[in-house]
C-alpha positions as CSV (number, residue, x, y, z in Angstrom):
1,X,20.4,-37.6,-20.2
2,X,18.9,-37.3,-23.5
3,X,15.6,-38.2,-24.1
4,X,14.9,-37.1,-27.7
5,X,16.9,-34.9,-30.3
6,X,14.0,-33.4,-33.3
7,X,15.8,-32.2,-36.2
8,X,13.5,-30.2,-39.1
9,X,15.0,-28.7,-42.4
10,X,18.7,-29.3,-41.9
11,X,20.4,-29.9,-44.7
12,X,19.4,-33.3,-46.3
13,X,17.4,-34.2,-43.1
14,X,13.8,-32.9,-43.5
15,X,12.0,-34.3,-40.4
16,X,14.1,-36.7,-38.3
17,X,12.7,-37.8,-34.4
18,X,16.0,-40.0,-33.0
19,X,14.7,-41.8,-29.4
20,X,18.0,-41.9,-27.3
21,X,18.1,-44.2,-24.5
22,X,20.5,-44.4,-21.7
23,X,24.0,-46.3,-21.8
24,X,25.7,-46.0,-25.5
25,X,23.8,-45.0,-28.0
26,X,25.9,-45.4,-31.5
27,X,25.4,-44.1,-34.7
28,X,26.3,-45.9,-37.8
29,X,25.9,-46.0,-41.7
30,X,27.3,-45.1,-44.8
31,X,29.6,-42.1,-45.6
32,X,27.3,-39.1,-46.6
33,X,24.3,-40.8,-45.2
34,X,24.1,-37.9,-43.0
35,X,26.2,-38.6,-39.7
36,X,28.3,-35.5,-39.7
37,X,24.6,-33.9,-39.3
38,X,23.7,-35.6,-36.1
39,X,27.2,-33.4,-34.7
40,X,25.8,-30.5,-36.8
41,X,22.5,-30.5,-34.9
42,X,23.9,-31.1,-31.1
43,X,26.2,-28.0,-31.8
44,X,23.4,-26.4,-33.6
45,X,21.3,-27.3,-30.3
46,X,24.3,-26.3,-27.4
47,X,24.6,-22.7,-28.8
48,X,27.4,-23.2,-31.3
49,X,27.2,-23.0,-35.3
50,X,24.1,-21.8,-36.6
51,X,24.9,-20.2,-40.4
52,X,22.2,-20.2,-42.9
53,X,24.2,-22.7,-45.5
54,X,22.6,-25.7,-43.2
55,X,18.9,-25.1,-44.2
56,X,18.1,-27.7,-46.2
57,X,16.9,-26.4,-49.9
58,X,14.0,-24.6,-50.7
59,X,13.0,-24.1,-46.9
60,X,12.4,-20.9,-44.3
61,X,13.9,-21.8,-41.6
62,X,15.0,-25.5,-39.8
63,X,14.7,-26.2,-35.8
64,X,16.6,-28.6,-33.6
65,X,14.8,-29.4,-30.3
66,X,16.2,-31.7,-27.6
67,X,14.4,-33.3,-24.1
68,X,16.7,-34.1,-21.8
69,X,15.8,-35.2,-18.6
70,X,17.7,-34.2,-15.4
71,X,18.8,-36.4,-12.2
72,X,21.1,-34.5,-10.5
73,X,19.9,-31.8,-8.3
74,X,23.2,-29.5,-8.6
75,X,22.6,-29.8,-11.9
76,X,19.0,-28.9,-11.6
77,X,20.1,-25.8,-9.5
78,X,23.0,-24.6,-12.5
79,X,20.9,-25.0,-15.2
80,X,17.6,-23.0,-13.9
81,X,20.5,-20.6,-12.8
82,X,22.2,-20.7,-15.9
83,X,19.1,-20.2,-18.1
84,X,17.0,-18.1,-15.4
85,X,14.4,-20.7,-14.8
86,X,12.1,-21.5,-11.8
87,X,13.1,-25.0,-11.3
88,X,13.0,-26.8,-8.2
89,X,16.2,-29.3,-7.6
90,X,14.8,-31.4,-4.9
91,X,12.4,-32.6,-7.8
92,X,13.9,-35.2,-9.2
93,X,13.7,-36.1,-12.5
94,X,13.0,-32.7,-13.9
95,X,12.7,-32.4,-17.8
96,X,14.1,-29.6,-20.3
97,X,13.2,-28.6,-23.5
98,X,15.7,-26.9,-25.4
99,X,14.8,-25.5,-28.9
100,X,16.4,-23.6,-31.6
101,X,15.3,-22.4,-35.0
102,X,17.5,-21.3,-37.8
103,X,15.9,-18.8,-40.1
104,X,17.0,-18.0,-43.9
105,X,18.5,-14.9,-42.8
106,X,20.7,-16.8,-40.9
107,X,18.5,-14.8,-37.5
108,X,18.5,-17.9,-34.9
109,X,15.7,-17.7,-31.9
110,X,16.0,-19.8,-28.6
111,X,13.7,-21.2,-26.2
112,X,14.1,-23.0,-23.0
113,X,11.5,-24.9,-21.2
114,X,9.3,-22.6,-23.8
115,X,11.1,-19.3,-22.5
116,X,13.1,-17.4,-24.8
117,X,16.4,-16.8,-24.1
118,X,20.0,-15.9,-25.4
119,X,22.5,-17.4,-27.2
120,X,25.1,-17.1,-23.8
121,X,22.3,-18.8,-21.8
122,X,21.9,-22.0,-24.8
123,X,26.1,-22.1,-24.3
124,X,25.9,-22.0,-20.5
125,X,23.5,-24.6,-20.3
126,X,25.0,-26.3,-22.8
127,X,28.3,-26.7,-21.0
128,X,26.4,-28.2,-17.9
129,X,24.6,-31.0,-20.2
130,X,26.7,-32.6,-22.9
131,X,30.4,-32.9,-23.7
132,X,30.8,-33.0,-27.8
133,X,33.9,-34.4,-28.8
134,X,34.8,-33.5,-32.5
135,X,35.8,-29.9,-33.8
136,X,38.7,-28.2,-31.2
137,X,37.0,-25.3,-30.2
138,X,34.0,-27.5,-29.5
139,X,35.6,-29.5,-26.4
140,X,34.9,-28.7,-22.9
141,X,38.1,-30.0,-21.6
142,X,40.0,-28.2,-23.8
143,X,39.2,-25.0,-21.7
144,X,42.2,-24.7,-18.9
145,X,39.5,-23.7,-16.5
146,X,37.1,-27.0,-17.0
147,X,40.6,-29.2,-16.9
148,X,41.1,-27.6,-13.5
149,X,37.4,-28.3,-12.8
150,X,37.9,-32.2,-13.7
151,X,41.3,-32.2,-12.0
152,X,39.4,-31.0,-8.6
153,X,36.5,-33.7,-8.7
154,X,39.1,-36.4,-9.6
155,X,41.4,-35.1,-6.5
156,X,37.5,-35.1,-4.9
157,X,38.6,-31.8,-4.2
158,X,35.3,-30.4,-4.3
159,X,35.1,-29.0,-0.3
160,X,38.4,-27.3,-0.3
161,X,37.5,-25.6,-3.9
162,X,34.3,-24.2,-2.5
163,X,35.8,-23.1,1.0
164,X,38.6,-21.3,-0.9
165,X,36.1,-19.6,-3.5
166,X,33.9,-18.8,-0.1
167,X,37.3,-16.8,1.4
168,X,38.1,-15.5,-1.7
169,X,35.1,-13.5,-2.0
170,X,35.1,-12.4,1.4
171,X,38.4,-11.5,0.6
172,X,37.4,-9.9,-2.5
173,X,34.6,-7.8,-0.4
174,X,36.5,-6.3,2.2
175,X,39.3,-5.2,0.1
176,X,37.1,-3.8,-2.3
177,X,35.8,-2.1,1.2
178,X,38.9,-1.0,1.9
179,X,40.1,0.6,-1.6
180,X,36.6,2.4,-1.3
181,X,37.6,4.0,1.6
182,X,41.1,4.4,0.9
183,X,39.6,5.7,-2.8
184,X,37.9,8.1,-0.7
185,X,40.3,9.4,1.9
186,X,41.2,12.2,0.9
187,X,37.8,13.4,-0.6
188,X,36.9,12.3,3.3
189,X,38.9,14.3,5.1
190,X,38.6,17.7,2.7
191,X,35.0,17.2,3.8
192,X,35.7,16.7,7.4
193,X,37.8,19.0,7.8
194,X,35.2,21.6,6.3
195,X,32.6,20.7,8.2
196,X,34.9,20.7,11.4
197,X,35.3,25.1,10.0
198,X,31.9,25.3,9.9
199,X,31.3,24.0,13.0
200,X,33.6,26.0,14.8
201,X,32.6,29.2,13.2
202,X,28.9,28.6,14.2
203,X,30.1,27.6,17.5
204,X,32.0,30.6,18.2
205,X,28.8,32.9,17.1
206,X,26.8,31.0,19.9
207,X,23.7,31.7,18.0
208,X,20.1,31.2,19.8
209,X,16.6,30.3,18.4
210,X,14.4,34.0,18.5
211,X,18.1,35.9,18.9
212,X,18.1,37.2,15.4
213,X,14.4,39.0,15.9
214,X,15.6,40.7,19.3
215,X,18.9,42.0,17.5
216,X,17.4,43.2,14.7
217,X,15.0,44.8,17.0
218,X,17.7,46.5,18.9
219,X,19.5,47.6,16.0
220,X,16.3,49.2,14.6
221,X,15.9,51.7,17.8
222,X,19.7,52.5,18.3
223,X,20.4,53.5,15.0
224,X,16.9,55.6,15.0
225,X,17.9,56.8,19.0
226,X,18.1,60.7,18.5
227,X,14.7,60.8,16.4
228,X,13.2,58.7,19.4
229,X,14.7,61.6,21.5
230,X,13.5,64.6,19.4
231,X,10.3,62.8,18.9
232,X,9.6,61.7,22.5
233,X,10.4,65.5,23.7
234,X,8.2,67.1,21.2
235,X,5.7,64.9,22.4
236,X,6.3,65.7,26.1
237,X,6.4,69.7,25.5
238,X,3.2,69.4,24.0
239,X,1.5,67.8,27.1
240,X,3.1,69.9,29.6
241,X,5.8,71.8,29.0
242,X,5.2,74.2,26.0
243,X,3.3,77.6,26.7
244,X,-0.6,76.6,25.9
245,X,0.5,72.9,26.3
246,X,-2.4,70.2,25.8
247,X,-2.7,69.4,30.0
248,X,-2.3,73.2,30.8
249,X,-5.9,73.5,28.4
250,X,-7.2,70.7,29.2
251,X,-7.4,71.5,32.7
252,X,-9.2,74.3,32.1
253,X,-12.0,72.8,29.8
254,X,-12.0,70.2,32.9
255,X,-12.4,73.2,35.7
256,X,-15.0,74.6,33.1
257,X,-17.1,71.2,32.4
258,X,-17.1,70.4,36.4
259,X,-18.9,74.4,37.2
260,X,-21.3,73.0,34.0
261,X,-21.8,70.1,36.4
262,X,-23.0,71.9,39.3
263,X,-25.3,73.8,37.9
264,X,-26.7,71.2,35.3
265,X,-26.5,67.7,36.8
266,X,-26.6,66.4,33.0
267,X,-23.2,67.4,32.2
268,X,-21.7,65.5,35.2
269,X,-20.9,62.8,32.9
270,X,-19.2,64.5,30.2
271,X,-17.3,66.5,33.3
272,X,-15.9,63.1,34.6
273,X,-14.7,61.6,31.0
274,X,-12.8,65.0,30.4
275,X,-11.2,64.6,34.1
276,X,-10.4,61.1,33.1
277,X,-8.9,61.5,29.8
278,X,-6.9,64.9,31.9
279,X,-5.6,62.0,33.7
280,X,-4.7,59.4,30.8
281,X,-2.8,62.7,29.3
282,X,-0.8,63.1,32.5
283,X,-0.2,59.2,32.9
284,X,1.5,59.6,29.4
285,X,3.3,62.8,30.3
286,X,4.9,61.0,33.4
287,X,5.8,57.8,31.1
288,X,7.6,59.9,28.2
289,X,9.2,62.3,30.9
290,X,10.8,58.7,32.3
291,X,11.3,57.3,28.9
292,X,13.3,60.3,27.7
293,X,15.3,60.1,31.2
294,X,16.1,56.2,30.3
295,X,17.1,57.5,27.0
296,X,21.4,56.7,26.5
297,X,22.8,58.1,23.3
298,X,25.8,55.5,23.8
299,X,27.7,54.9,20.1
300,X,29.5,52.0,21.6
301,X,26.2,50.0,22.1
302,X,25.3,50.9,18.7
303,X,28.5,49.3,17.0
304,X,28.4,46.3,19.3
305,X,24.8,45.6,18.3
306,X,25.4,46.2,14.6
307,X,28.6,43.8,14.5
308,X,26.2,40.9,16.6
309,X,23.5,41.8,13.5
310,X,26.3,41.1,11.0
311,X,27.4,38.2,12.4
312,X,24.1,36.7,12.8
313,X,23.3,37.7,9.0
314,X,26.5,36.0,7.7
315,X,25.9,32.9,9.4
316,X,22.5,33.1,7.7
317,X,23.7,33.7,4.2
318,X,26.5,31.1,4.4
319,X,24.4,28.4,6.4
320,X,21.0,29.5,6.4
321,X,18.1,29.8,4.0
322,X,16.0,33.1,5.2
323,X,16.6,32.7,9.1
324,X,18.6,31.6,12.1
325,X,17.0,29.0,12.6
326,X,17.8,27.1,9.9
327,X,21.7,27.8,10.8
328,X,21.0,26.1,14.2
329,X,19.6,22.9,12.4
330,X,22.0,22.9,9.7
331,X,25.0,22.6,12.9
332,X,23.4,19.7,14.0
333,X,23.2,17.9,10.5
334,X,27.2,18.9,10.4
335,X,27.5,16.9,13.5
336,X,26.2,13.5,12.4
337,X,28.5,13.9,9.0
338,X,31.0,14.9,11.1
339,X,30.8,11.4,14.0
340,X,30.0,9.7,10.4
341,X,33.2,11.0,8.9
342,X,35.4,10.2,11.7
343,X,33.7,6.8,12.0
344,X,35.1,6.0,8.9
345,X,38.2,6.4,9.5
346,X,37.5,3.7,12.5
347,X,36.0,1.4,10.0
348,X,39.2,1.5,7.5
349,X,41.2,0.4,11.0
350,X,38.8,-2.4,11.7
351,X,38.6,-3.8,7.9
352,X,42.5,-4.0,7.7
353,X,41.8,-6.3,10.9
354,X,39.3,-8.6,9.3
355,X,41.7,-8.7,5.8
356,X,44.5,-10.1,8.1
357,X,42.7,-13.6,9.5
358,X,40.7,-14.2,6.3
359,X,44.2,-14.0,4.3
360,X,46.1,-16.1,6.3
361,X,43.3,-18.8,6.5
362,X,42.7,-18.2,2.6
363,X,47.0,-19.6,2.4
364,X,46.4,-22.0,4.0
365,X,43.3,-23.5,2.5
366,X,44.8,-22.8,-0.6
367,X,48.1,-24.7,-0.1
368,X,46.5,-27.5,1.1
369,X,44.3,-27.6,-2.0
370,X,47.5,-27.0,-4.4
371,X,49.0,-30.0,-2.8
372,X,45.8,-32.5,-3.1
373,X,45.6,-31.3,-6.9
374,X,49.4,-32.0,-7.2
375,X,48.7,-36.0,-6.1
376,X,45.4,-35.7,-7.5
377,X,47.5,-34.9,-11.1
378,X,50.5,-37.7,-9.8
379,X,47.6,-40.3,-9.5
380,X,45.8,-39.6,-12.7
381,X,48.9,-39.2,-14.7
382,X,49.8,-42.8,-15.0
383,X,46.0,-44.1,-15.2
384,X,45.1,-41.5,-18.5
385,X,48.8,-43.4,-19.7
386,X,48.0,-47.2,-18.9
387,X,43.9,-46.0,-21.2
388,X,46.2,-44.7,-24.0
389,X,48.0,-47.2,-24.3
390,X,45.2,-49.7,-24.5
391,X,44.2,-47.6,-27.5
392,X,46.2,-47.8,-29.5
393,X,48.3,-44.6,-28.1
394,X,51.7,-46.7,-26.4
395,X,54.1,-44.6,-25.4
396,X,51.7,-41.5,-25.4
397,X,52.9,-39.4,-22.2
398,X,50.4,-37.3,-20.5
399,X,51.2,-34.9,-17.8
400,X,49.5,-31.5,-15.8
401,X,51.5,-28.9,-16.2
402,X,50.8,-26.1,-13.4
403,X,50.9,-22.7,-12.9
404,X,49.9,-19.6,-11.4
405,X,46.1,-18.3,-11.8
406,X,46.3,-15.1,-13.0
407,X,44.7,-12.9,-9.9
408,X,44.3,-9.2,-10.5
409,X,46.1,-8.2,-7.4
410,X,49.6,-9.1,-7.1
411,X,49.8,-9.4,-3.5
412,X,47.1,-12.4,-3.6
413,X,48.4,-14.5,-6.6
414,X,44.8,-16.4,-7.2
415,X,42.0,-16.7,-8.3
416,X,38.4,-17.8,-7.4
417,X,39.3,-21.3,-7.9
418,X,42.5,-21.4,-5.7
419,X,46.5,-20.2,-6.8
420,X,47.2,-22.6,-9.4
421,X,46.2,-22.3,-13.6
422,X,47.1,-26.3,-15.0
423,X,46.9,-27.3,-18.3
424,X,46.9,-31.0,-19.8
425,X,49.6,-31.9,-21.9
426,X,50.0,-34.7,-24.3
427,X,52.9,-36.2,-25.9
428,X,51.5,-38.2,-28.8
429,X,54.8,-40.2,-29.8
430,X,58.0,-40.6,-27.9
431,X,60.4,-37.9,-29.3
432,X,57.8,-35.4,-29.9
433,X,57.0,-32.1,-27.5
434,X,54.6,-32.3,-24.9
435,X,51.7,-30.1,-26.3
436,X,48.5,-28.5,-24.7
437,X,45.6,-30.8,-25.3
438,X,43.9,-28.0,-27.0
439,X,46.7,-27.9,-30.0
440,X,46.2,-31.6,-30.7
441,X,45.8,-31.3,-34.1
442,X,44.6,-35.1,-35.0
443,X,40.9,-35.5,-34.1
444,X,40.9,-39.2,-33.7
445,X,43.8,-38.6,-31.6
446,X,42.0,-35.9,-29.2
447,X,39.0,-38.3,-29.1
448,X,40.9,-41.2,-27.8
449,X,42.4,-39.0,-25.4
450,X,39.3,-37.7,-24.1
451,X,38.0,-41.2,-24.0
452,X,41.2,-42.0,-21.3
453,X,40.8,-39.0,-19.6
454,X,37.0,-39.8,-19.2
455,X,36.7,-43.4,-18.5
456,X,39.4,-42.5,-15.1
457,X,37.5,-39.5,-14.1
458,X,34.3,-40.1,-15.5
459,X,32.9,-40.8,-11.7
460,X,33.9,-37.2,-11.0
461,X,32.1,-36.2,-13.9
462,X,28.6,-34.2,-13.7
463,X,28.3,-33.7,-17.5
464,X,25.9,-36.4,-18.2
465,X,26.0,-36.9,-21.9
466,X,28.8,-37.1,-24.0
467,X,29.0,-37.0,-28.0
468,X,31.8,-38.6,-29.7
469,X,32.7,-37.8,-32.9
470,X,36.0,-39.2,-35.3
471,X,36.5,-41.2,-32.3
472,X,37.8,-44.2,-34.9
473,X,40.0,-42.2,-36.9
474,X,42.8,-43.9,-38.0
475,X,41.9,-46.9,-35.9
476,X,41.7,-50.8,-36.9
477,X,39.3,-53.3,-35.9
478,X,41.3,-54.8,-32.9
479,X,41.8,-51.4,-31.3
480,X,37.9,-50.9,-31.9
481,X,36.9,-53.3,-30.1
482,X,39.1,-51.6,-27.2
483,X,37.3,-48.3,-27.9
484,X,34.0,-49.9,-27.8
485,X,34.7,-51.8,-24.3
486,X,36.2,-47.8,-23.1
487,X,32.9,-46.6,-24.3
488,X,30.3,-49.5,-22.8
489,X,32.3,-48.9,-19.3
490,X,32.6,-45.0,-19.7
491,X,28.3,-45.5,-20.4
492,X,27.5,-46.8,-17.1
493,X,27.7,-43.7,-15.7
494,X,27.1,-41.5,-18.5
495,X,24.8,-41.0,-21.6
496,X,27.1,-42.0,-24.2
497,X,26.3,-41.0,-27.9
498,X,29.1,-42.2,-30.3
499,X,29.4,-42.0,-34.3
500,X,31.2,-44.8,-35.8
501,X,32.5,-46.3,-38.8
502,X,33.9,-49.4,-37.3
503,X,31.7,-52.6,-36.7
504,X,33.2,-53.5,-33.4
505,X,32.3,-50.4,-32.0
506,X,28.9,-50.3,-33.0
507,X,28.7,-53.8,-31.3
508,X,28.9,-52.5,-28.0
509,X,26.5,-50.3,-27.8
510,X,23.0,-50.9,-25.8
511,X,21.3,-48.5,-28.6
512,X,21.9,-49.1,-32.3
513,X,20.6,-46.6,-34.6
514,X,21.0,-47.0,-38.4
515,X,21.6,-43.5,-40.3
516,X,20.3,-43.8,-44.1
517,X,20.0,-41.8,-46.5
518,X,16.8,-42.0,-49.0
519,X,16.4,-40.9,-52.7
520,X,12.5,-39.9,-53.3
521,X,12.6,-38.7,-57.4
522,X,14.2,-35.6,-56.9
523,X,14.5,-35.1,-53.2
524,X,17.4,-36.5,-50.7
525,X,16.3,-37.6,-47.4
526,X,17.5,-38.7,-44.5
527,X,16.0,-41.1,-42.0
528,X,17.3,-42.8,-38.5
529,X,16.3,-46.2,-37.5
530,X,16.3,-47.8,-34.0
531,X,17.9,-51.0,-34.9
532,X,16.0,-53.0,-32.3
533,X,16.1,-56.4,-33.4
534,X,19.0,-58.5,-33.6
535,X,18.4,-59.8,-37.4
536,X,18.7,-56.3,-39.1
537,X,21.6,-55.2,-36.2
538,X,23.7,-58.1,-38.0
539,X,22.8,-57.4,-41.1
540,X,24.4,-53.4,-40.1
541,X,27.5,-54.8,-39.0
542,X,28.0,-57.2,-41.5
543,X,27.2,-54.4,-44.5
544,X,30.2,-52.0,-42.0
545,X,32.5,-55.2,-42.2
546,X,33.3,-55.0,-45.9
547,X,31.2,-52.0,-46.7
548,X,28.9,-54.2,-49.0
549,X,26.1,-56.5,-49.0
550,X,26.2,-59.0,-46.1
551,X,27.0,-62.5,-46.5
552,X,26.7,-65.6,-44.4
553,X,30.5,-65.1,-43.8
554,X,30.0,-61.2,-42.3
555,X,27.2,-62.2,-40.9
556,X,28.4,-64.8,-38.3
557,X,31.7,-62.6,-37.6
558,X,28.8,-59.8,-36.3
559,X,27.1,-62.4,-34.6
560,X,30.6,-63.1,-32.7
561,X,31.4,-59.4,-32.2
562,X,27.6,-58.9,-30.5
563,X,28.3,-61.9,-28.2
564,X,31.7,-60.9,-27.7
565,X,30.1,-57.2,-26.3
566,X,27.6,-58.9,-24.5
567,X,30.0,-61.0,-22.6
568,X,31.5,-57.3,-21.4
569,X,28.0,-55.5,-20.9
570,X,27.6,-58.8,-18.2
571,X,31.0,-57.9,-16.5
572,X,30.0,-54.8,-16.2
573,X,26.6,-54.9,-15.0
574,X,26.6,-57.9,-12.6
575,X,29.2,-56.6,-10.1
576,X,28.6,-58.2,-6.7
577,X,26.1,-56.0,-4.9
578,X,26.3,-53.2,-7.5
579,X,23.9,-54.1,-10.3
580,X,24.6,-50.8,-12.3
581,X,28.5,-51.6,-11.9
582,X,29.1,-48.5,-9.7
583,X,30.8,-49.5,-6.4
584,X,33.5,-50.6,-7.9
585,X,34.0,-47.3,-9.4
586,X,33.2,-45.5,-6.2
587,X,35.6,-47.8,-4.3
588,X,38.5,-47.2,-6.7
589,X,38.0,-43.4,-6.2
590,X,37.5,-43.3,-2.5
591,X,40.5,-45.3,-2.3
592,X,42.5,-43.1,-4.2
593,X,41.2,-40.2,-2.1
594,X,42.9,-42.0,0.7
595,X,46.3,-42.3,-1.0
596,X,46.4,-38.6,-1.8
597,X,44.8,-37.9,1.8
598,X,48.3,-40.2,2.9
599,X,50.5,-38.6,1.0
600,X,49.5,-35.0,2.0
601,X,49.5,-35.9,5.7
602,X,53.3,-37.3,5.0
């Protein structure tokens, strides 16, 4: 509900504080008194019309702030949602301060619960707070999607809405799964199919870690063998084979150095390093005179060790970095991608298996819900009639037309709220087209229609305050007093704020404020005043009677219409065993639930 609505700078209101209390709160007093600005400053407030023109003169910028106070804990949970709060729905009653400033540029600012936030946000918590009924576009059951939304908690539809919205995204998941992969396919199997190539070609090559050293090593002596030839035979005529070779000398400096020896025991040692290094010389003889032997000047082994070396040096340049090594990890990276790959293409297999179930039960669940909003719609039909026609509206037919939800697959043929688009239609007078309850074009006429459709589904209802606005257009005093008895009932459950013209309206409400408008010199003001007492509250209604001065005659005719309302506010509020006239509500609705429950099983 709301607690408080601040208005500062608006037009002809300068600084207006208006206490709101629960049941009906009504607004009354003369025309340009400044009603229409209440309307302006809870639209102002929800996120709607903010232009510059309704500054009042001479000043910066105006502000509209609102306290509401919160006792429903879903509604706790969308609104801190809605407006990205941290607020805690198991604590119950939770306040909210909404405020919103208008500047001269005709820049507006928002806060929430002192956070700023956006102009979407102020709408979406708007819409979750309070229903104003008065401009068209202003109406949130004039959107097809919130009819639907009142139709479902009328048809207390609520557990098969949310079990079809919970299917449909699963729905919505996997497919969008699937079309990834599908998407994808051929992408896919390009690249599996490549890495498959690359596989095999590395595969084929049988490559080895250290392999590429040993070849290259191979490579480097065969293709150098016939200067290893020359080279080691040189070196092998020189030590023995060559006239004057190096052993032949050497010897002889040995056979010289061991006579040295004999004679001079001093030269012993140098006698037995020159025979030692005579024998490292021969060692090295015999080793080159075997190497040369081992020696195979074989071309074939050449060209079979150069292709290995070009193999092994492609796979490095197409796989590899700088070595071998890196081609042998990089195959076994191409094998995940590869059991990855192929995986997928399991995975495509098993999601068309999941789609299957979770479509069929998603029919099911939503013809079942298509046939409670159908009795839902032939219950409610009738009722909305029977409210019209007690005001003022007889012969008024109203009807749900239905449709299909537009869905953005064909094969599916929903939406996130179930198969079926509806949309409320109102035949005002008998002879005339059934229209869409948004191209009403009377305003009185929508109000009173909104006031049917809300006093039968008003326990369905989680929008705690509504606004109503032109509400006693076109209407007499007899059918006021019917409006005013819709609206005392509709309050019990709801915040109910109501501008009125007529007396017998006014009479019904549990909180009377006066609207005036004051003439200080040169400046226009306008105040609101809680008309508490009962002495000034028939002196109001007296003054709305004949629009002037009250007289002893007005006077008592306000005194009847109070007692006359307070008669109803006792019907309504001493109920057996419901003292805030509830039950009977609930009873009406749970038995209707059971009628459409009947009728589906039949």
């Amino acid at each position: 509900m709301l607690r408080e609505l601040h208005i500062q700078n608006l037009a002809v209101i300068e600084d207006v504080a208006v206490d709101l209390r629960r049941g009906l709160n009504c607004f009354t007093g003369q025309t340009g008194a400044g009603k229409s600005l209440i309307i302006g400053a809870f639209e102002m407030l929800l996120g709607l019309r903010s232009t510059a023109d309704l500054l009042r003169a001479g000043a910066d910028s105006g502000r509209v702030s609102g306290v509401f106070e919160l006792h429903d804990a879903d509604t706790i949970q969308r609104v801190s949602e809605a407006a990205d709060l941290e607020m805690d729905p198991q604590e119950i009653p939770q306040q909210l301060l909404i405020t919103r400033k208008l500047f001269a540029s005709g820049r507006t600012s928002v806060s929430i619960n002192g956070q700023p936030a956006t102009a979407p946000m102020l709408r979406a918590v708007g819409e979750l707070l309070v229903d104003v009924h008065g401009q068209h576009d202003h109406q949130y059951l004039l959107k097809p999607a919130n009819q639907l939304l009142m139709l479902d908690r009328f048809g207390e539809c609520d557990d098969l809405r949310r079990q079809f919205g919970d299917l449909h995204r699963r729905l919505q998941q996997l497919r969008a799964r699937r079309a990834e992969l599908a998407a994808s396919s051929t992408l896919r199997r390009q690249q599996l199919e490549l890495y498959e190539f690359q596989a095999t070609e590395i595969d084929d090559a049988e490559p080895t870690a250290g392999e590429y050293e040993e070849v290259a090593a191979r490579h480097r002596l065969l293709s150098n063998l016939q200067k290893v030839y020359a080279d080691a035979g040189s070196a092998y005529g020189a030590l023995y084979e060559s006239e004057g070779a190096i052993l032949e000398q050497v010897q002889q400096v040995v056979g010289i150095l061991r006579e040295l020896a004999d004679l001079d025991e001093a030269m012993a040692p140098v006698a037995a390093s020159a025979s030692d290094g005579m024998a490292v010389l021969q060692d090295a003889a015999l080793e080159l005179s075997r190497y040369i032997n081992r020696i195979d000047l074989d071309p074939a082994e050449l060209a079979e060790v150069t292709e290995r070396l070009n193999t092994l040096n492609r796979l490095i340049h197409k796989y590899g970095n700088t070595s071998l090594d890196e081609v042998i990890e990089y195959r076994r990276e191409i094998q995940v991608e590869i059991e990855r790959l192929r995986g997928e293409s399991d995975d495509l297999d098993s999601i068309d298996q999941q789609i299957a179930p979770v479509e069929a039960e998603l029919h099911e669940v939503g013809a079942t819900l298509t046939g409670r909003r159908r009795a839902a719609a032939d219950e409610l039909c009738p009722r909305v009639e029977a409210e019209l026609g007690e005001l003022g509206m007889s012969g008024a037919k109203f009807t749900v037309e239905f449709g299909a939800q537009e869905s953005d697959e064909a094969a599916f043929g929903g939406g996130a709220t179930g198969f079926d688009a509806v949309e409320l239609l109102v035949q005002a007078n008998p002879g005339q087209p059934a229209r869409p309850l948004r191209k009403v074009a009377s305003g009185g006429e929508l109000s009173r229609i909104m006031l049917a459709i809300k006093s039968i589904a008003a326990a369905a209802d989680q929008v705690s305050v509504l606004v109503f606005d032109e509400i006693d257009s076109n209407v007499g005093g007899r059918m006021g007093t019917v409006i005013g008895d819709k609206l005392r009932h509709l309050a019990a459950g709801h915040q109910v704020l109501c501008i009125t013209h007529l007396p017998q309206i006014a009479a019904y409400a549990d909180h009377h404020l006066r609207i005036r408008k004051v003439v200080d010199g040169r400046q226009t003001r306008t105040q609101v005043e809680a008309l508490t007492d009962q002495s000034p509250r028939v002196d109001e209604l007296a003054e709305m009677l004949t629009g002037k001065d009250a007289t002893d005659t007005t006077r008592r005719q306000a005194r009847e219409m109070l007692s006359r309302a307070a008669a109803s506010r006792v019907q309504i509020t001493t109920r057996p065993g419901d003292p805030d006239g509830s039950s009977k509500k609930r009873s009406r609705r749970r038995t209707g639930g059971k009628r459409r429950a009947a009728a589906m099983e039949k």
